[in-house]
N, C-alpha and C positions, 0 to 999 in steps of 0.2 A: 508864353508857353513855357511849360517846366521839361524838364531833361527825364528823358524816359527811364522810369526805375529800372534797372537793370540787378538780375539776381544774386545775391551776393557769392560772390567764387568759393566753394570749399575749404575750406582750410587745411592743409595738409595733418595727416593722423599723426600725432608725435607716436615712439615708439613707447613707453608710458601710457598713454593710450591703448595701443594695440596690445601690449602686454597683460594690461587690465580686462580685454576684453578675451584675450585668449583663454585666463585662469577663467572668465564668465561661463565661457564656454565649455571649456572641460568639468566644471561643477556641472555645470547643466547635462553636459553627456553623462557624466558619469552618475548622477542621479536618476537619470532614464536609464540607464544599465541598472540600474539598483532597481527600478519600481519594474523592468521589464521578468531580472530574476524574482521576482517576488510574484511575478504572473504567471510564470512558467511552474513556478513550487507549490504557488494553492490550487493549478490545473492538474501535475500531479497530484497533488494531497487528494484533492476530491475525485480523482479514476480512482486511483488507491481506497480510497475509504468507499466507494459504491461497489467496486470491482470486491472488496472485505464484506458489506453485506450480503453479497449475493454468494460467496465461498461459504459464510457460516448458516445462511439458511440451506444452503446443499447439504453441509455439515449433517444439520439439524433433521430434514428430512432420510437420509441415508442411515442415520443411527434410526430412528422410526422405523424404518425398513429391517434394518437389525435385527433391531426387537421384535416387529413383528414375525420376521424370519424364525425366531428363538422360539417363540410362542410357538408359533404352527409345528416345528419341530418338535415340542414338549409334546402339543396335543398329537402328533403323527406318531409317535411313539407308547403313550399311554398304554394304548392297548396291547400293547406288547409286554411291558415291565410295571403298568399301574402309573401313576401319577407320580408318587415322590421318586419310583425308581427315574422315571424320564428325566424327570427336573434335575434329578442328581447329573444323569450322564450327559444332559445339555451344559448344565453348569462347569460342570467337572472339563468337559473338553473348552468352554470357553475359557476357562481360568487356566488352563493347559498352555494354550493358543497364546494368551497373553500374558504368560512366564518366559513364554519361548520369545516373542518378541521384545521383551523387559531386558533379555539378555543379552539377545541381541543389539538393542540399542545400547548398552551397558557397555557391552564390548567393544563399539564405536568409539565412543566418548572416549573410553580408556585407552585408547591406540591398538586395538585388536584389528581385525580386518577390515578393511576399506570399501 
C-alpha cells in the first residue's frame, strides 16, 4: 500500500510577494477609477449634447415664432400706414429693442452694472 498523498502545506507569503501584489492591486484599482471616471464624463457628454439638441431646436422654433409674430404685425398695421410705412416701424422698433439690449450686454462685459 503507498502513504496517502497528503496536500502540500502553503507556503508562507514572503513579504516580496505581498508587496508585488499590493502595487497589483492598486494598478488595477486605480485603472478602474480611471475607466469608471471616463463612464461618468461620456454619460455627462451625451445628457449634455441631447439636452443641446433639444435647447437649439427650441431656439429654432421660437425665432419662427418671431418672425412669424413680425410678419402678422407688419400685415396688422398695413392698413393703417401702407405697407413700407409698417415694415419701417416694425423694423425700426426691432432694431430699437436690439440696440438697447447690445448695450446692455456691452455694459456688463465692461464692468457696468451687474
Amino acid at each position: 500500500m503507498t502513504a496517502p498523498l497528503s496536500a502540500p502545506s502553503p507556503e508562507p507569503e514572503t513579504l516580496t510577494s505581498l508587496v508585488s501584489q499590493l502595487v497589483d492591486d492598486g494598478r488595477s484599482f486605480i485603472a478602474a477609477e480611471i475607466d469608471l471616471a471616463k463612464a461618468r464624463a461620456s454619460d455627462k457628454v451625451s445628457r449634455y449634447r441631447s439636452a443641446a439638441t433639444f435647447f437649439a431646436i427650441a431656439g429654432v422654433l421660437a425665432l419662427a415664432a418671431l418672425i412669424a409674430f413680425l410678419v402678422g404685425l407688419i400685415m396688422a398695421l398695413t392698413p393703417l400706414v401702407g405697407p413700407l410705412g409698417s415694415t419701417l416701424i416694425v423694423v425700426g422698433a426691432v432694431l430699437l429693442i436690439a440696440g438697447i439690449l447690445a448695450m446692455v450686454g456691452k455694459s456688463r462685459l465692461s464692468g457696468g452694472q451687474a
